[in-house]
N, CA, C and O atoms as CSV, one atom per row, in Angstrom:
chain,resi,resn,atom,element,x,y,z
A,1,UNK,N,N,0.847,-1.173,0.000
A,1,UNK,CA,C,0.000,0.000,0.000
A,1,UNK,C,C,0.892,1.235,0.000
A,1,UNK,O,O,1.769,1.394,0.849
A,2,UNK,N,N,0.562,2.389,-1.296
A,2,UNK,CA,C,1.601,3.559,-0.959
A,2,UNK,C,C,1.302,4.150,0.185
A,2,UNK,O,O,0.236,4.179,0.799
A,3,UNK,N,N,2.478,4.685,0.453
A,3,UNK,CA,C,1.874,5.751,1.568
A,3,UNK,C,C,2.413,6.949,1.216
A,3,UNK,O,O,3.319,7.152,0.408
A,4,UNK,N,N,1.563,8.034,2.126
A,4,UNK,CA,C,1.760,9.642,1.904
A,4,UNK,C,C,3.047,10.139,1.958
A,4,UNK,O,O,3.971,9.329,2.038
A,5,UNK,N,N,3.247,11.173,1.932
A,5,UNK,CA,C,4.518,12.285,2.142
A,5,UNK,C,C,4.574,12.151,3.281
A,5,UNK,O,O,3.539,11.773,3.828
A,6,UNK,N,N,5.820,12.405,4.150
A,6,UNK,CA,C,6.010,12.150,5.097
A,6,UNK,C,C,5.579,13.272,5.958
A,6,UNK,O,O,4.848,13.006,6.912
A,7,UNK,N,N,6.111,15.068,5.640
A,7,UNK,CA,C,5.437,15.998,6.055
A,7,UNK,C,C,4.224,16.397,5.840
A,7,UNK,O,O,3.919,17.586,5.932
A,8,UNK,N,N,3.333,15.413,5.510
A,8,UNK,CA,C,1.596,15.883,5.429
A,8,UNK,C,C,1.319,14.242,5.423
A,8,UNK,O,O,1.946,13.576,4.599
A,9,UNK,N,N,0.806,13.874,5.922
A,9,UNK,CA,C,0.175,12.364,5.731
A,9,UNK,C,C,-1.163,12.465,5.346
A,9,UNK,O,O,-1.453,11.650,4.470
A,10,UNK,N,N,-2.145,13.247,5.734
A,10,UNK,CA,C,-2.929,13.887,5.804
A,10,UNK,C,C,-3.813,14.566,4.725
A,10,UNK,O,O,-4.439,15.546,5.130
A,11,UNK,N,N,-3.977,14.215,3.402
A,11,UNK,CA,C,-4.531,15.211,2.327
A,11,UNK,C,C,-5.266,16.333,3.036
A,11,UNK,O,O,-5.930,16.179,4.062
A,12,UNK,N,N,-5.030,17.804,2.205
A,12,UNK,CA,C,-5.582,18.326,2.398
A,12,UNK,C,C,-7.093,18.341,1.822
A,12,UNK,O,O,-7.300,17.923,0.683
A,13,UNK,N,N,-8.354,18.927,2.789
A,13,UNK,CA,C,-9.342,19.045,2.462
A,13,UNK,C,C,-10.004,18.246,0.722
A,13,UNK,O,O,-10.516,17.193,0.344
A,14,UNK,N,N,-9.565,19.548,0.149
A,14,UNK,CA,C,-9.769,19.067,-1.419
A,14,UNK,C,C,-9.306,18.164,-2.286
A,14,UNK,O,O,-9.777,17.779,-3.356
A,15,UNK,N,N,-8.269,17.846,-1.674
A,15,UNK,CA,C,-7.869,16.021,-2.052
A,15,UNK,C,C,-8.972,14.736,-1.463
A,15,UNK,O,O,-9.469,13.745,-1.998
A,16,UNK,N,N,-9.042,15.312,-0.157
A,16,UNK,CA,C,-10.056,14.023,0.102
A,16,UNK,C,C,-11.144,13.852,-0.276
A,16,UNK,O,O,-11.900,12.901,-0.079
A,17,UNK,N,N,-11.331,15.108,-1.050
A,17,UNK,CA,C,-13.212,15.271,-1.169
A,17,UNK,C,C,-12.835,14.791,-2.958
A,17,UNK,O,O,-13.741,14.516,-3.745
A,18,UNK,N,N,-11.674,14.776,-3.258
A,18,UNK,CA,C,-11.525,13.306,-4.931
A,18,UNK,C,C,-11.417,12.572,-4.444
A,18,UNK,O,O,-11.674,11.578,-5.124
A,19,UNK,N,N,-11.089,12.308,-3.309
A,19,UNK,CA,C,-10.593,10.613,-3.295
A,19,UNK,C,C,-12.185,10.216,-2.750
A,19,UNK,O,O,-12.768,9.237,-3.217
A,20,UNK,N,N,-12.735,10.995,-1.826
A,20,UNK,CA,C,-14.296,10.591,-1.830
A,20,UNK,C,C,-15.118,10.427,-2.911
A,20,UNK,O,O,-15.842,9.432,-2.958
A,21,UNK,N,N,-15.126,11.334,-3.889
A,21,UNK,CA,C,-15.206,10.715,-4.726
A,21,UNK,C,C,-15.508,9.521,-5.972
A,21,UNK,O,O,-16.458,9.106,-6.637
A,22,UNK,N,N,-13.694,9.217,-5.768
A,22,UNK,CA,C,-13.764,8.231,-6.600
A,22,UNK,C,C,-13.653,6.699,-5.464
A,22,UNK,O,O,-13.680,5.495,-5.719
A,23,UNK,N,N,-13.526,7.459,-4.201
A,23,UNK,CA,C,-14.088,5.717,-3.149
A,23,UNK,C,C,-15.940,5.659,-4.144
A,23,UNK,O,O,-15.936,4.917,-5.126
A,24,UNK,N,N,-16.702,6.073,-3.971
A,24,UNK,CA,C,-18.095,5.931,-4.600
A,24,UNK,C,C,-18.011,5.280,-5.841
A,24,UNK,O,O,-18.383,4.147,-6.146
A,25,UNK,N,N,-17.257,6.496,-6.783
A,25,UNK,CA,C,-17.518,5.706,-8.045
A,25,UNK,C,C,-16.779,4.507,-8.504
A,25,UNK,O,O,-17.173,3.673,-9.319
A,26,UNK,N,N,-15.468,4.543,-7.763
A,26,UNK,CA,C,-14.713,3.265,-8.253
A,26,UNK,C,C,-13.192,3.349,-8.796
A,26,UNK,O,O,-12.179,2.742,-8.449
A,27,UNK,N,N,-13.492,4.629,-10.074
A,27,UNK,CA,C,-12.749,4.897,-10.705
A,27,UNK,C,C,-13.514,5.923,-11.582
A,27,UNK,O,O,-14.673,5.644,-11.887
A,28,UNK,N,N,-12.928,7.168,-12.043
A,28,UNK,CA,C,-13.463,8.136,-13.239
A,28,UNK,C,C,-12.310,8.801,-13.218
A,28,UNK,O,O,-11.308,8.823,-12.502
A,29,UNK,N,N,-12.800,9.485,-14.439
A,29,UNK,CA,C,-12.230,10.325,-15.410
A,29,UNK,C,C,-12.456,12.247,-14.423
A,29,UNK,O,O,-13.354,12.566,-13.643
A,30,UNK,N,N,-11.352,13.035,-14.874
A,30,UNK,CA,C,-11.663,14.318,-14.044
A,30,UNK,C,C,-13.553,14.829,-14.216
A,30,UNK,O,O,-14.345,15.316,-13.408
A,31,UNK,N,N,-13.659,14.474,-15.462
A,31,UNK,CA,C,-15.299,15.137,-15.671
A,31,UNK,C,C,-16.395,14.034,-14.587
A,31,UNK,O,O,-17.515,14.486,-14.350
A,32,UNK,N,N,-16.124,13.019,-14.146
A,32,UNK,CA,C,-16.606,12.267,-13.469
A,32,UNK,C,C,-16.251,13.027,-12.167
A,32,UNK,O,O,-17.191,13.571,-11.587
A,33,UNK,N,N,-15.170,13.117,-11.705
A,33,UNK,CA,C,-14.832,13.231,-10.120
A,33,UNK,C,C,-15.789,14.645,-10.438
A,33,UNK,O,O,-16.858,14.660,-9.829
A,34,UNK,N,N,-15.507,15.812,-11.320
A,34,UNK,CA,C,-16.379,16.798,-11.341
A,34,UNK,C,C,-17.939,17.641,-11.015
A,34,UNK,O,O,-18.514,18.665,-10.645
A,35,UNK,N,N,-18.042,15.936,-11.610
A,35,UNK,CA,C,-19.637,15.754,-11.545
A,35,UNK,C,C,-20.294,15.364,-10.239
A,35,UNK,O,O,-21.320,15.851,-9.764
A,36,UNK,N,N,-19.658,14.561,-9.820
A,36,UNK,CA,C,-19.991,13.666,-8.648
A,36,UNK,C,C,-19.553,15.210,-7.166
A,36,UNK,O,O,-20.101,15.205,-6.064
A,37,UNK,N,N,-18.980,15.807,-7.408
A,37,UNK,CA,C,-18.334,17.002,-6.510
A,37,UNK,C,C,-19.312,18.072,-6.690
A,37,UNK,O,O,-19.295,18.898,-5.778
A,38,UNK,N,N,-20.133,18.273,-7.591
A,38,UNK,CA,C,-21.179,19.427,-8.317
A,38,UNK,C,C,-22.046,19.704,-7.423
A,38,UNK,O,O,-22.546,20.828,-7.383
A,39,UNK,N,N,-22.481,18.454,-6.290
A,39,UNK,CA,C,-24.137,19.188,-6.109
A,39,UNK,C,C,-23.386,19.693,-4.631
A,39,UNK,O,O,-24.055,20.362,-3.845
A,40,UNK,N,N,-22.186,19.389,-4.357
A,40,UNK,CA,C,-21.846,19.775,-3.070
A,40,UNK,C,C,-20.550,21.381,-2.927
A,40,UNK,O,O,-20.461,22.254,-2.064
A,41,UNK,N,N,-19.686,21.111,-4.329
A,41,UNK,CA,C,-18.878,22.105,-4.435
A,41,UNK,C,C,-18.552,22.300,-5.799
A,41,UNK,O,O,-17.807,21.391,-6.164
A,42,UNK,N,N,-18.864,23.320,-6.944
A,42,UNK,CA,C,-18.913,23.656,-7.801
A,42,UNK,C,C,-17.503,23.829,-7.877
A,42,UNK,O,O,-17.051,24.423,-6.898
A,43,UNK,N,N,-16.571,23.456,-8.835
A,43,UNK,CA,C,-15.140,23.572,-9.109
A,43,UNK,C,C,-15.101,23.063,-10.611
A,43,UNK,O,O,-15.681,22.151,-11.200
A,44,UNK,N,N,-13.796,24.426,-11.142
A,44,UNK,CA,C,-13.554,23.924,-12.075
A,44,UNK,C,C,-12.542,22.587,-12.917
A,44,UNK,O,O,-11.706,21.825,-12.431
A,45,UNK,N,N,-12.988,22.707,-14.162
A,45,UNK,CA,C,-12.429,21.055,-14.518
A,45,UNK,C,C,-11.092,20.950,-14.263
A,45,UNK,O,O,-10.503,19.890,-14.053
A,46,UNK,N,N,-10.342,22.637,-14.290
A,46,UNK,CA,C,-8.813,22.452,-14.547
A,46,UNK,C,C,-8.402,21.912,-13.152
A,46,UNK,O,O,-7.570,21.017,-13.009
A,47,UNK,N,N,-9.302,22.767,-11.745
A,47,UNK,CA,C,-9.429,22.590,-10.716
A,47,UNK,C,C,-9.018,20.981,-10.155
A,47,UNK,O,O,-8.101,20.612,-9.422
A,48,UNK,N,N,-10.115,20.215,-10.837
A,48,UNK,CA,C,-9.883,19.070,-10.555
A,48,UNK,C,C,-8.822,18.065,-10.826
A,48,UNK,O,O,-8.371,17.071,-10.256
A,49,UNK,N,N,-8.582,18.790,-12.040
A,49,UNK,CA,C,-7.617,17.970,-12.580
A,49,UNK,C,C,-6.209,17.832,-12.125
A,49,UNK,O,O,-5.424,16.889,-12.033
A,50,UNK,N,N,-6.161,19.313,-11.833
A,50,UNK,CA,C,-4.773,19.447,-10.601
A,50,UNK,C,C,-4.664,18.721,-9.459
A,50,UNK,O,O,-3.736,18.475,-8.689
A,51,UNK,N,N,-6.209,18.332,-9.535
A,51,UNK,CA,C,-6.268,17.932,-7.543
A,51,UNK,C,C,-6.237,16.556,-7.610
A,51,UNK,O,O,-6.027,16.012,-6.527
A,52,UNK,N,N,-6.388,15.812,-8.591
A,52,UNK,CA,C,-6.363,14.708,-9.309
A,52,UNK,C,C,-4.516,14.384,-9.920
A,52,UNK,O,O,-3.882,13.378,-9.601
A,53,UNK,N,N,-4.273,14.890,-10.326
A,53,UNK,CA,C,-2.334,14.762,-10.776
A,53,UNK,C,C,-1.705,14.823,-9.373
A,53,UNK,O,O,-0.794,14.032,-9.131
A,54,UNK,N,N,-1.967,15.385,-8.760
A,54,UNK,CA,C,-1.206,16.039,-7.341
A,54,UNK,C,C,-1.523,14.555,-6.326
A,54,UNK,O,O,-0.686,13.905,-5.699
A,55,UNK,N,N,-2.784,14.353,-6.414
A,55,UNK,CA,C,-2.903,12.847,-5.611
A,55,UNK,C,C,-2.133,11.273,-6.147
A,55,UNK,O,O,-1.837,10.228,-5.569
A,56,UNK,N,N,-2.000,11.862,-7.767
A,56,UNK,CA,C,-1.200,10.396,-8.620
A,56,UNK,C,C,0.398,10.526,-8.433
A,56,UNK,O,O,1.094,9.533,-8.225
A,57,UNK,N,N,0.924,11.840,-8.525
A,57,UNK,CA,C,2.019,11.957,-7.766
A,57,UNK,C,C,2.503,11.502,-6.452
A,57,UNK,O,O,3.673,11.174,-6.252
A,58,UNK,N,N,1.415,11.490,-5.409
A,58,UNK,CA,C,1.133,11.413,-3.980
A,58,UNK,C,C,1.405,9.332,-3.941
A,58,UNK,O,O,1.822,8.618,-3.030
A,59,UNK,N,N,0.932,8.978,-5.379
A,59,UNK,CA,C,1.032,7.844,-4.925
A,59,UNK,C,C,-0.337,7.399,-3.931
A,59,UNK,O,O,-0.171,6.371,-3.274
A,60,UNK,N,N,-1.696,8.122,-3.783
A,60,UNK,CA,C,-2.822,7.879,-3.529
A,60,UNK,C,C,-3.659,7.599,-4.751
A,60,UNK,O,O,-4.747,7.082,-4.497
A,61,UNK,N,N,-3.461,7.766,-5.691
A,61,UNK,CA,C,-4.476,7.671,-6.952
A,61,UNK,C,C,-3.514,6.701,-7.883
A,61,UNK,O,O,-2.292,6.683,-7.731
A,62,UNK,N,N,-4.254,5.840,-8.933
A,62,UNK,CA,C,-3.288,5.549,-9.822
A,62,UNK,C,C,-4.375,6.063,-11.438
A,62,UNK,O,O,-5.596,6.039,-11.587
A,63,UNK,N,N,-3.355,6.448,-12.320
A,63,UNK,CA,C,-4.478,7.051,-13.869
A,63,UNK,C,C,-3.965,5.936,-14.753
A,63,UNK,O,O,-3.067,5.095,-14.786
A,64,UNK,N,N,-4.753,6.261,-15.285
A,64,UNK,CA,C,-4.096,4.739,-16.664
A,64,UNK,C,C,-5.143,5.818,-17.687
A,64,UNK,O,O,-6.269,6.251,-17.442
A,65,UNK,N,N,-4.123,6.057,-19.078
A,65,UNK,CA,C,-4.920,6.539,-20.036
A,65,UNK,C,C,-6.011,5.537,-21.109
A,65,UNK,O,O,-5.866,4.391,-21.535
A,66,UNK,N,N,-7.107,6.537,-21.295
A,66,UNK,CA,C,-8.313,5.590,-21.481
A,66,UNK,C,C,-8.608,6.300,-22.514
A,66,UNK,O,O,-8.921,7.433,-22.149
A,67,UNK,N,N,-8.666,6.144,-23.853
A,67,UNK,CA,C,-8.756,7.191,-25.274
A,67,UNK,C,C,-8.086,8.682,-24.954
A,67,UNK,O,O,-6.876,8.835,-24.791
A,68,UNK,N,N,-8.849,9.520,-24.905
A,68,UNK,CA,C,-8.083,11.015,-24.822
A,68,UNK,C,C,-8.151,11.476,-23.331
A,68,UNK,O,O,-7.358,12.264,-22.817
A,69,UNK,N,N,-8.804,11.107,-22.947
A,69,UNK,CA,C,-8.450,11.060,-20.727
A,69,UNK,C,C,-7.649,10.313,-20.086
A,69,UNK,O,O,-7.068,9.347,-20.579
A,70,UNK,N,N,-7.573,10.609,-19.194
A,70,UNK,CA,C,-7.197,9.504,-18.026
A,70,UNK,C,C,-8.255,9.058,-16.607
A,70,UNK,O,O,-8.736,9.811,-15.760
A,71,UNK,N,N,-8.341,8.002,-16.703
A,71,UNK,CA,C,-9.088,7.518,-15.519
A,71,UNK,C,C,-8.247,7.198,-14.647
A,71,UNK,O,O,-7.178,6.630,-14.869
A,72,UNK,N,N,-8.959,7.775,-12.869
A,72,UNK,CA,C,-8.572,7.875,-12.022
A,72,UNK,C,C,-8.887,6.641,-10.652
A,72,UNK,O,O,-10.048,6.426,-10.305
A,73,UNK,N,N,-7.991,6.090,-10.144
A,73,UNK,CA,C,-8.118,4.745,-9.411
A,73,UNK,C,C,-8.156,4.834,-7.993
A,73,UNK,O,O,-7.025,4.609,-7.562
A,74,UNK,N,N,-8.798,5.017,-7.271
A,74,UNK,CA,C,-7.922,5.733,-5.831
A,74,UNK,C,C,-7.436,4.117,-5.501
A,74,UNK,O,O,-8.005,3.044,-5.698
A,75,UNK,N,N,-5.852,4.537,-4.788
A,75,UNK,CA,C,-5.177,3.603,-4.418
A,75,UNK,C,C,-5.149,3.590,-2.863
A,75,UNK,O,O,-5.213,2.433,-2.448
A,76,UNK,N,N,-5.058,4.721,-1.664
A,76,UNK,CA,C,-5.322,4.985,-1.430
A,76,UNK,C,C,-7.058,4.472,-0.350
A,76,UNK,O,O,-8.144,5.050,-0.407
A,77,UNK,N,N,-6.793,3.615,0.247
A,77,UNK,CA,C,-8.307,3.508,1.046
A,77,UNK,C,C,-8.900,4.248,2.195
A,77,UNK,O,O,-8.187,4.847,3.001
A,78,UNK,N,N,-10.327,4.209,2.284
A,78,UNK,CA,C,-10.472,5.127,3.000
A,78,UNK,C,C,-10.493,4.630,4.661
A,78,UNK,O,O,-10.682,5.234,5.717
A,79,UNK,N,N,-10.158,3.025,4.257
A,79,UNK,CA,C,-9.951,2.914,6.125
A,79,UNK,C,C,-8.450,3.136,6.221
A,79,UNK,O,O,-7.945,2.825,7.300
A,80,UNK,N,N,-7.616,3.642,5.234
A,80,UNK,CA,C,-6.063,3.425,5.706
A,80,UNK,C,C,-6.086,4.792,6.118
A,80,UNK,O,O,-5.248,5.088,6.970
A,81,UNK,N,N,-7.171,6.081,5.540
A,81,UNK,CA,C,-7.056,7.392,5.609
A,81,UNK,C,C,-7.554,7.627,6.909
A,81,UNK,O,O,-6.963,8.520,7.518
A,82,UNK,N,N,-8.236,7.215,7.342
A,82,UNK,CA,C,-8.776,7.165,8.691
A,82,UNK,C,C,-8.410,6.955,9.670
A,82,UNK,O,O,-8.945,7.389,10.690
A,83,UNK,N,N,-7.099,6.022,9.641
A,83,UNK,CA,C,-6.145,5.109,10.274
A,83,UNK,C,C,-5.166,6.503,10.407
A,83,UNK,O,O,-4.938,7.034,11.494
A,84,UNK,N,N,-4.726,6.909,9.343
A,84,UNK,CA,C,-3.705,8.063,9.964
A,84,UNK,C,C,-4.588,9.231,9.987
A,84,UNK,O,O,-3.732,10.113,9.916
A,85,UNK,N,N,-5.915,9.961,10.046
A,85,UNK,CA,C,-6.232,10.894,10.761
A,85,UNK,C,C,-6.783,10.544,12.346
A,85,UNK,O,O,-7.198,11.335,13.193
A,86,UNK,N,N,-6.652,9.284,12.410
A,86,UNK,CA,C,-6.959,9.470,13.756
A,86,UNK,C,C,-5.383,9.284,14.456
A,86,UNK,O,O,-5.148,9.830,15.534
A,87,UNK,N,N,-4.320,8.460,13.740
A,87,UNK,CA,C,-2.740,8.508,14.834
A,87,UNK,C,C,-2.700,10.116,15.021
A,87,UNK,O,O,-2.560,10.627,16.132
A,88,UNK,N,N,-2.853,10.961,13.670
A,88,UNK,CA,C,-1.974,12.065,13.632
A,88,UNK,C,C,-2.952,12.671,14.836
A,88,UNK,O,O,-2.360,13.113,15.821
A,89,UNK,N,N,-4.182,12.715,14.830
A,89,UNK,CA,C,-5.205,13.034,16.070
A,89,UNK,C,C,-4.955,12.707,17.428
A,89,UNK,O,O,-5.089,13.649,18.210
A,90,UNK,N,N,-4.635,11.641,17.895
A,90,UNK,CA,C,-4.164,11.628,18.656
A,90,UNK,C,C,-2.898,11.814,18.946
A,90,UNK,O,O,-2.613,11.792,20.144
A,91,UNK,N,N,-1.884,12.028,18.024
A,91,UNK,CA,C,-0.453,12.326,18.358
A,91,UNK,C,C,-0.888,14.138,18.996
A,91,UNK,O,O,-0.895,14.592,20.140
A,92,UNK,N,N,-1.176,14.727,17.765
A,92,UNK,CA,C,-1.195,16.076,17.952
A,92,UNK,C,C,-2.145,16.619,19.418
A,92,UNK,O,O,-1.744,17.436,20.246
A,93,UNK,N,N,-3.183,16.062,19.428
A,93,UNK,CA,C,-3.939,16.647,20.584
A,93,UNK,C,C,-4.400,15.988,21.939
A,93,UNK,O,O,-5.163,16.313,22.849
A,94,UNK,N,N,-3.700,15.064,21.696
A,94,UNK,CA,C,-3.555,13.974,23.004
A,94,UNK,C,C,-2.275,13.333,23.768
A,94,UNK,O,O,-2.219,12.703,24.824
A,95,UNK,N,N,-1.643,13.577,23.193
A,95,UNK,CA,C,-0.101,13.475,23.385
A,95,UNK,C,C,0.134,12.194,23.562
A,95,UNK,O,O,0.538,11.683,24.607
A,96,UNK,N,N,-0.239,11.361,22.025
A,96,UNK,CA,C,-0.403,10.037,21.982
A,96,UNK,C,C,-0.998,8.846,22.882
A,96,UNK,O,O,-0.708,7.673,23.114
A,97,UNK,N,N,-2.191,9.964,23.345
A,97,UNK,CA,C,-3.048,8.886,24.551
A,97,UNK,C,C,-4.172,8.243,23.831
A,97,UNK,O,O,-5.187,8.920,23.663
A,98,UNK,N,N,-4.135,7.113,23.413
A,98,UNK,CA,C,-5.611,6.693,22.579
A,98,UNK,C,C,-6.916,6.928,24.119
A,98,UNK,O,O,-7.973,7.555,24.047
A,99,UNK,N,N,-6.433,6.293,25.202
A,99,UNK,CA,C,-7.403,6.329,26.148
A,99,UNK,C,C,-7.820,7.946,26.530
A,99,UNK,O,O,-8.977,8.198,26.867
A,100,UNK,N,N,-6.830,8.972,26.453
A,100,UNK,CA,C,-7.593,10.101,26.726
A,100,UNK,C,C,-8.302,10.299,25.618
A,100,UNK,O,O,-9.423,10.760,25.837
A,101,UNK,N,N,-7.994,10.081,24.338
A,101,UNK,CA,C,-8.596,10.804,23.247
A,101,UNK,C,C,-10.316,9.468,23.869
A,101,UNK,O,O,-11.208,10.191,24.312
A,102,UNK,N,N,-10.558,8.562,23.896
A,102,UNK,CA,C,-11.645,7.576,24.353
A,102,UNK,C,C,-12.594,8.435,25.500
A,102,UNK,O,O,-13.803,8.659,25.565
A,103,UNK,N,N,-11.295,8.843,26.469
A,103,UNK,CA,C,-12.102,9.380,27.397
A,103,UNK,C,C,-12.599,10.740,27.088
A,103,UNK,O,O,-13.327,11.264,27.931
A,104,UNK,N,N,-12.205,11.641,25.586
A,104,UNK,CA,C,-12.836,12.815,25.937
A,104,UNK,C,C,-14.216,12.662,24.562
A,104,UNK,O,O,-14.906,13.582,24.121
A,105,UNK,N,N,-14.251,11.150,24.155
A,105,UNK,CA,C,-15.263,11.311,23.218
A,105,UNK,C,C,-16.427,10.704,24.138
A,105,UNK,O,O,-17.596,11.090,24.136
A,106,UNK,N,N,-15.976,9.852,24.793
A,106,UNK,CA,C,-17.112,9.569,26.212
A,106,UNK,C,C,-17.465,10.425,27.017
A,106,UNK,O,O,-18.400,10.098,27.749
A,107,UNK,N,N,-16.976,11.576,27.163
A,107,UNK,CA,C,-17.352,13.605,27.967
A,107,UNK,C,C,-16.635,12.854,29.313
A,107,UNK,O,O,-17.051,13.572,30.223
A,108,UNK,N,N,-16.052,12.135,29.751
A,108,UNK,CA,C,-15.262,11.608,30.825
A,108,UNK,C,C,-13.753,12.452,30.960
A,108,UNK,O,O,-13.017,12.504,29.975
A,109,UNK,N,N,-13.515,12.847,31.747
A,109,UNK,CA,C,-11.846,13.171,32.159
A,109,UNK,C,C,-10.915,11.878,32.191
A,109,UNK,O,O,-11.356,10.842,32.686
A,110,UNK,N,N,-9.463,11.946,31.594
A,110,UNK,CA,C,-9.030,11.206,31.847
A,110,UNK,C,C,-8.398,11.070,32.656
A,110,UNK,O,O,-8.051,12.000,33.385
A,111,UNK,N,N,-7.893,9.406,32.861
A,111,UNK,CA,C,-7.242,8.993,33.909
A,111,UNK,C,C,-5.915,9.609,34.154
A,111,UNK,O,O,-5.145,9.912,33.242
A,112,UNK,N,N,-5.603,9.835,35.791
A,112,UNK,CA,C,-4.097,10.520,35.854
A,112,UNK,C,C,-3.319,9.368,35.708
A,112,UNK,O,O,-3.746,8.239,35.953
A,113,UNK,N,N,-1.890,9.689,35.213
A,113,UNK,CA,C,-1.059,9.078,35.031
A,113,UNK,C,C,-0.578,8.294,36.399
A,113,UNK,O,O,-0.778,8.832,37.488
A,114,UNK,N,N,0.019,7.091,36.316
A,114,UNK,CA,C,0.580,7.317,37.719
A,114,UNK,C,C,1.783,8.272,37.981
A,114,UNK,O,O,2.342,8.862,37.057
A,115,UNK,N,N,2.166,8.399,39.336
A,115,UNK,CA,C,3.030,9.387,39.348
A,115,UNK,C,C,4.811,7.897,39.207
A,115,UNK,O,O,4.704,6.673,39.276
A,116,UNK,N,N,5.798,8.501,39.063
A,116,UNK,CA,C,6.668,7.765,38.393
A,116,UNK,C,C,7.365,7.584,39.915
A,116,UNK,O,O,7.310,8.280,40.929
A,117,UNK,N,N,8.120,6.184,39.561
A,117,UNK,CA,C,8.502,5.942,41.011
A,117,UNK,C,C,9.957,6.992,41.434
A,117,UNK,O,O,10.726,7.379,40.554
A,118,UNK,N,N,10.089,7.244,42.498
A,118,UNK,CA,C,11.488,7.993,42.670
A,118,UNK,C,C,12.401,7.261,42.652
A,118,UNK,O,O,12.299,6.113,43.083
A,119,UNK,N,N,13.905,7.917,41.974
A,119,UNK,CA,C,14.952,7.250,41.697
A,119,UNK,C,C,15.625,7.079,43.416
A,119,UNK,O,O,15.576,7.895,44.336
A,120,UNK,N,N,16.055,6.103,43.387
A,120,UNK,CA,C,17.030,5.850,44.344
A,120,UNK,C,C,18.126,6.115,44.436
A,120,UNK,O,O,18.408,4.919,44.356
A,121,UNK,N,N,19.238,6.653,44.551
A,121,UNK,CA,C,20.522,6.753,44.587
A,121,UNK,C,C,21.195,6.166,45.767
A,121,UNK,O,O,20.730,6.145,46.906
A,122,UNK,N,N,22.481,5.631,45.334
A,122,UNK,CA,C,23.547,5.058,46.229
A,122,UNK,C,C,23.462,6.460,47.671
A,122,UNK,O,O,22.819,7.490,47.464
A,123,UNK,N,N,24.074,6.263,48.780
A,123,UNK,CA,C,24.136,7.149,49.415
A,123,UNK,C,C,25.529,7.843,48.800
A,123,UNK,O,O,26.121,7.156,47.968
A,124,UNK,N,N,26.048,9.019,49.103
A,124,UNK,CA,C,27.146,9.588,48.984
A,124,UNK,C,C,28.076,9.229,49.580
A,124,UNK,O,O,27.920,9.215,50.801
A,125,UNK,N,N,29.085,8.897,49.182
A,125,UNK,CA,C,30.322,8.864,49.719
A,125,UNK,C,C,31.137,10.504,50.120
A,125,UNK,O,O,31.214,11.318,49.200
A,126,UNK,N,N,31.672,10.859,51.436
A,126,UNK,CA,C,32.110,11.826,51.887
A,126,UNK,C,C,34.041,11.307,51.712
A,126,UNK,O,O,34.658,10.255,51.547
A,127,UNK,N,N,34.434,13.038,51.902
A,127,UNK,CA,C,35.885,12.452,51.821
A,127,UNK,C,C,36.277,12.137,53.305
A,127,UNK,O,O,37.328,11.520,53.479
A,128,UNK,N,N,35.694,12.422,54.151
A,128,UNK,CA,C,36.082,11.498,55.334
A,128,UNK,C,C,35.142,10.545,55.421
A,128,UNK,O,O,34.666,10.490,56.555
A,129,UNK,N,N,34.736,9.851,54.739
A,129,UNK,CA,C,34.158,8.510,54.410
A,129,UNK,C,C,35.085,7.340,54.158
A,129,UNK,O,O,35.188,6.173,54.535
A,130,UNK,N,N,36.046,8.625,52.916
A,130,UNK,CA,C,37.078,7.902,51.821
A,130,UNK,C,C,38.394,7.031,52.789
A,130,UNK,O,O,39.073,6.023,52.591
A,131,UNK,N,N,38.293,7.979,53.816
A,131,UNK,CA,C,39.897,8.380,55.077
A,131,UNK,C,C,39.763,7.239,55.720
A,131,UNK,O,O,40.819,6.911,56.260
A,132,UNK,N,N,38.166,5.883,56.017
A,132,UNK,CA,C,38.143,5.157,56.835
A,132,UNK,C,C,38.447,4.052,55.850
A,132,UNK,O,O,38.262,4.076,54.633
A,133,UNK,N,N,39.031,2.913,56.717
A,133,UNK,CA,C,39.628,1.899,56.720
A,133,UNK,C,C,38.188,1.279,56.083
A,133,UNK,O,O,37.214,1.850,56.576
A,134,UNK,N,N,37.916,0.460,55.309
A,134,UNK,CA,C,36.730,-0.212,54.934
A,134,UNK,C,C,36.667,-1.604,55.613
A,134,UNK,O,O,35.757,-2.336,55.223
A,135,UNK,N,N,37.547,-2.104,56.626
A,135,UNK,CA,C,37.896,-3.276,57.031
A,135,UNK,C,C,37.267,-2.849,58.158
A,135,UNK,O,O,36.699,-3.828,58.644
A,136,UNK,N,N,37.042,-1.649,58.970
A,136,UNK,CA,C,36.173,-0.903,60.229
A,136,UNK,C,C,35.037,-0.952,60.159
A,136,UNK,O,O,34.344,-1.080,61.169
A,137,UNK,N,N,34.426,-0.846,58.678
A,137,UNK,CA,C,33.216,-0.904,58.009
A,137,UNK,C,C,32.697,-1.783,58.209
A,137,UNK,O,O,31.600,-1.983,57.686
């Protein structure tokens, strides 16, 4: 399975709303993803078509030319997309807690951490510690 760019994993907005898309239809052509995008966001064809090359670059889409177009494949699934908006979700605003992010969709506070055990240290050795015979000891 490809995966994203490393600094955006994430499509922006108008990428996902092609790759939504073409999850529905399967596969189309830019005048397809166009159409199917119409009753919700009016954009133009060149529009799409950019937003469509930019995802085959991405290695989320694959095109294969089909007479004088290209049809568009999403490669790309939408449970793998989901899969990293929710890590990057919880990385960013939970500080990689799946259980807090659980506990704040349940309206629950989350659990405190425990507190960490204290380190122990050897006692110190003094230099008139050093001065005694260890055989006195």
């Amino acid at each position: 399975m490809p995966r994203m760019a490393a600094p955006r994993e994430i499509p922006p907005p108008l990428e996902v709303e092609c790759l939504k898309a073409l999850w529905t239809l399967g596969e189309g052509n830019v005048h397809d993803v166009q159409q199917s995008l119409a009753p919700t966001r009016k954009l133009a064809y060149t529009t799409v078509m950019t937003v469509l090359e930019r995802l085959a670059r991405k290695g989320a889409v694959e095109r294969r030319k089909s007479g004088r177009a290209f049809v568009y494949v999403p490669l790309l699934s939408r449970d793998v997309l989901r899969r990293l908006a929710v890590r990057q979700l919880v990385e960013c605003y939970f500080d990689g807690s799946t259980s807090d992010l659980l506990a704040y969709l349940e309206g629950r506070e989350p659990e405190p951490e425990p507190e960490p055990e204290p380190v122990r240290h050897a006692p110190a050795v003094s230099s008139e510690d050093e001065a005694l015979d260890p055989a006195l000891l």
